[in-house]
Backbone as CSV, one residue per row, in Angstrom:
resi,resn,N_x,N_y,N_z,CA_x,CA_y,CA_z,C_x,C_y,C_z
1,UNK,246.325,56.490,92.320,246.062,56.523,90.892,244.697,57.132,90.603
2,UNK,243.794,57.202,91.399,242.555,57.575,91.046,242.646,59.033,91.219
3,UNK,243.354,60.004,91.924,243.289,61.339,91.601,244.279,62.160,90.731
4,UNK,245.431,61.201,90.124,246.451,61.345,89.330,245.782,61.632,88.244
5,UNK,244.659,61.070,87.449,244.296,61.216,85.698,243.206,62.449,86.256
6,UNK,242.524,62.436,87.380,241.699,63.497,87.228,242.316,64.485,87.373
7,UNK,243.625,64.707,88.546,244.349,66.292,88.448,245.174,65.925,87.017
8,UNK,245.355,65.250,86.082,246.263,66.135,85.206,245.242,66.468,83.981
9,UNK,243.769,65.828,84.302,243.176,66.407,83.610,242.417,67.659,83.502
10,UNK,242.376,68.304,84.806,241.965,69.079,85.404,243.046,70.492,85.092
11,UNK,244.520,70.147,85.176,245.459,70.841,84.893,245.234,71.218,83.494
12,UNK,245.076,70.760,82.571,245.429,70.224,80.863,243.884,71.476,80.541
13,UNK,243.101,71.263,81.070,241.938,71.953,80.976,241.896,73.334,81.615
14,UNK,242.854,73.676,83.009,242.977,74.693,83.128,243.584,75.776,81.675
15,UNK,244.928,75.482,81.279,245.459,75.270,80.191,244.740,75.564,79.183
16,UNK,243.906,75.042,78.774,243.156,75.398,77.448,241.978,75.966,77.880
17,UNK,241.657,76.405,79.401,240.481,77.552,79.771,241.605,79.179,79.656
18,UNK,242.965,78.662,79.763,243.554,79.938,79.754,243.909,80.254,77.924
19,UNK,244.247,79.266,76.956,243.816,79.424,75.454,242.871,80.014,74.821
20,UNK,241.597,79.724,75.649,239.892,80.284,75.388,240.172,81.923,75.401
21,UNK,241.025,82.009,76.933,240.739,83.213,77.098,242.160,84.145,76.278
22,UNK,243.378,83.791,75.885,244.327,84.354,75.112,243.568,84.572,73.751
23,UNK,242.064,83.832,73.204,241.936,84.216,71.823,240.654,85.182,72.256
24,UNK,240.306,85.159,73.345,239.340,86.477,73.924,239.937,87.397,73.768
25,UNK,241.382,87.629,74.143,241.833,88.713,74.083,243.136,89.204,72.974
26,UNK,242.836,88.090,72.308,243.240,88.480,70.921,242.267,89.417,69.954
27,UNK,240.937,88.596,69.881,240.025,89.325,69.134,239.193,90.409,69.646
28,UNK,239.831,90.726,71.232,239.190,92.135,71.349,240.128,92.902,71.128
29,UNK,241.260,92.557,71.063,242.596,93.920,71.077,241.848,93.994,69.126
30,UNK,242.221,92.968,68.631,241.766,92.843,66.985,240.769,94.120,66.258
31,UNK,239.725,93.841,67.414,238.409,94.860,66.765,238.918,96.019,67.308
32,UNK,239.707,96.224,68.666,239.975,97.637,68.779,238.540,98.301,69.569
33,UNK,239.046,98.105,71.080,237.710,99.013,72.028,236.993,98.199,72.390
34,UNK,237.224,96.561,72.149,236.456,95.792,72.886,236.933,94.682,74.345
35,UNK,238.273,95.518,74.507,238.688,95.406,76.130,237.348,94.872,76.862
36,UNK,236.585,96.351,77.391,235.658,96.061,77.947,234.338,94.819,78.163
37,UNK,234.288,94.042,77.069,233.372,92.998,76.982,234.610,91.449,77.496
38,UNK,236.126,91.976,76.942,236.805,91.022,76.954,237.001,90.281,78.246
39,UNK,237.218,91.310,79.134,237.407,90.959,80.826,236.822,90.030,81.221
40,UNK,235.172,91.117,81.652,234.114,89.673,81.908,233.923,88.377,81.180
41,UNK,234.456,88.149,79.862,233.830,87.063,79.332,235.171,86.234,79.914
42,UNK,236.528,86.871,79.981,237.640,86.162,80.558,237.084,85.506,82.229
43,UNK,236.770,86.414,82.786,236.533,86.055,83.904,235.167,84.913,84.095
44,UNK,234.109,85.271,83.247,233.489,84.506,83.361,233.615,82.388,82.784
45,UNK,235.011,82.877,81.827,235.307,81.129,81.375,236.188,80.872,82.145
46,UNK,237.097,81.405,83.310,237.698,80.964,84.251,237.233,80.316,85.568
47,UNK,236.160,81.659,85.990,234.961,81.096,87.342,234.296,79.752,86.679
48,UNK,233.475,79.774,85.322,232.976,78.732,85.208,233.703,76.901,84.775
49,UNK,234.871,77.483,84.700,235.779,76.205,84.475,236.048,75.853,86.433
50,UNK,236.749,76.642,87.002,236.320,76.249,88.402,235.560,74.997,89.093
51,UNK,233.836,76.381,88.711,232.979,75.510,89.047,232.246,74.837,88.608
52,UNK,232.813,74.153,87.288,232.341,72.981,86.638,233.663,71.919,87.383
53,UNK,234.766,72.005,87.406,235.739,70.915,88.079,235.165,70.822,89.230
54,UNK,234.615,71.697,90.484,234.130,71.440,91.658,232.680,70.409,91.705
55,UNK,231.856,71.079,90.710,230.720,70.230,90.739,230.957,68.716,90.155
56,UNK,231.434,68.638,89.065,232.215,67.122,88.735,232.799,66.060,89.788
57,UNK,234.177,67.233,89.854,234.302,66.107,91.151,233.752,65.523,92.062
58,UNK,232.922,66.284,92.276,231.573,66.010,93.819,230.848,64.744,93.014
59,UNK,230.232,65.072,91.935,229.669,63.635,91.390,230.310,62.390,91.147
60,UNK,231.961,62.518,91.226,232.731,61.175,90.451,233.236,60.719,91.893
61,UNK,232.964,61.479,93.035,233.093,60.819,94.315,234.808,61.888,94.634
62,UNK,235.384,62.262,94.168,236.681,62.693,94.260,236.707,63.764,95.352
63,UNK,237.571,64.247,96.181,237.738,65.349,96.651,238.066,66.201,95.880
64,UNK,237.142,67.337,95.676,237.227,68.939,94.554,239.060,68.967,94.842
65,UNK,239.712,69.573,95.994,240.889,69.954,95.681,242.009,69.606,94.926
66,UNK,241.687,68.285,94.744,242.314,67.268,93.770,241.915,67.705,92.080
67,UNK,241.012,68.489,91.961,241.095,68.735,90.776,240.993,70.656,91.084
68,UNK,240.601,71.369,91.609,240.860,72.917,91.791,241.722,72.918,91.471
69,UNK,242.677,72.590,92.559,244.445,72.840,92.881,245.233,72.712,91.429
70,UNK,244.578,71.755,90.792,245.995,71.767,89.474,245.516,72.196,88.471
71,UNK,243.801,72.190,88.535,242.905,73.441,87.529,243.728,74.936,87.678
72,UNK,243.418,74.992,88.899,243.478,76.456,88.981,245.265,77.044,88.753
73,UNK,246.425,76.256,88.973,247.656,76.035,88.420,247.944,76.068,87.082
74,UNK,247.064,74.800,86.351,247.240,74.735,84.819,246.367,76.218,84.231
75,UNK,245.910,76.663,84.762,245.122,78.299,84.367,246.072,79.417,83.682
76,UNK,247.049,79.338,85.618,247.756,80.148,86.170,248.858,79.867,84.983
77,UNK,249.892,78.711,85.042,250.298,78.435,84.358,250.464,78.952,83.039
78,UNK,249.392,78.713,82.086,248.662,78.995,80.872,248.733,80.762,80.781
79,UNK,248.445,81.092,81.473,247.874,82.617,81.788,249.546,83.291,81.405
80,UNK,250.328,82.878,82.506,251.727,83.464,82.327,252.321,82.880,80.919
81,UNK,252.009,81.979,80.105,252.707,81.742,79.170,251.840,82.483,77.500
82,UNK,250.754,82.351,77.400,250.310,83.166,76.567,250.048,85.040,76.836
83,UNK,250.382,85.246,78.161,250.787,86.479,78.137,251.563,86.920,77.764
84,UNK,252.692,86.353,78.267,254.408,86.903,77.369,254.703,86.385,76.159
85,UNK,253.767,85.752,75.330,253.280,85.246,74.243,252.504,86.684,73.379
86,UNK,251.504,86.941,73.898,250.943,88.369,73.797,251.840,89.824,73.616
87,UNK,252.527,89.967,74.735,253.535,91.045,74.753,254.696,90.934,74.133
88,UNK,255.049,89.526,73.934,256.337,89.582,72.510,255.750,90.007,71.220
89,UNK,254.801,89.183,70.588,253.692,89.363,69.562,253.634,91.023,69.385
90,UNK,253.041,91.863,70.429,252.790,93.400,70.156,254.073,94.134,70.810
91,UNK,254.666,93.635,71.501,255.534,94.889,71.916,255.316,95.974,73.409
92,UNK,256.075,96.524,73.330,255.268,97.685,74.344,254.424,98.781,73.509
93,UNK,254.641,98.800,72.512,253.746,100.094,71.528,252.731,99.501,71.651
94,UNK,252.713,98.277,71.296,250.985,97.188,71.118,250.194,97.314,72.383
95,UNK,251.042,97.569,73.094,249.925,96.814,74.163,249.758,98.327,74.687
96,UNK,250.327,99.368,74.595,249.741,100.859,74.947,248.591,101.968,73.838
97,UNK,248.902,100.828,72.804,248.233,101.176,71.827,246.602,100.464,71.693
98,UNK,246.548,99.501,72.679,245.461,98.673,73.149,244.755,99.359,73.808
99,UNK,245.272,99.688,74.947,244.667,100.555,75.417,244.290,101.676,75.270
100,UNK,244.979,102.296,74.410,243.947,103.837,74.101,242.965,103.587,73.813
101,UNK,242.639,102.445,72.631,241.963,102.302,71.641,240.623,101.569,72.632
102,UNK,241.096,100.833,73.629,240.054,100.458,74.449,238.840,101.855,75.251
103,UNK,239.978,102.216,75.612,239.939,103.848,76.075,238.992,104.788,75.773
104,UNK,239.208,104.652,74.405,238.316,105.749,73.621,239.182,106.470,73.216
């Protein structure tokens, strides 16, 4: 029971680190050409959700993998469902049309 509430909280949070990043990349497709800032800031609220669950756990006494493993799942998870969330939303025109515009 003691690593049950921390992995599904850990999951639940992957999940809404992958939400953070579906409205990252909502409002860069939005402005049009801001792809480029969108990535890193994606990447950077994913690494730092990581290694905020790693450093946590280490303080609450837990073994990290107990919360990585279903972090990094509930992400994954998240990731595949507001993507095809994304590409229904625009289409294939949308999302080639993203990219030009990222493009230049």
């Amino acid at each position: 029971m003691k690593t049950i509430l921390p992995a599904l909280l850990a999951f639940a949070g992957g999940v809404l680190t992958s939400f953070i990043n579906d409205l990252i990349t909502r409002a860069a497709i939005k402005r049009g050409g801001g792809m480029y800032l969108a990535m890193p800031l994606r990447t950077l609220t994913a690494a730092g959700y990581l290694a905020a669950l790693y450093f946590i756990s280490g303080k609450l006494g837990i073994d990290p993998l107990f919360t990585l493993i279903p972090g990094a799942v509930g992400h994954t998870a998240g990731l595949i469902f507001f993507t095809s969330r994304l590409l229904k939303d625009r289409g294939a025109e949308g999302g080639e049309a993203a990219e030009e515009n990222a493009n230049g």
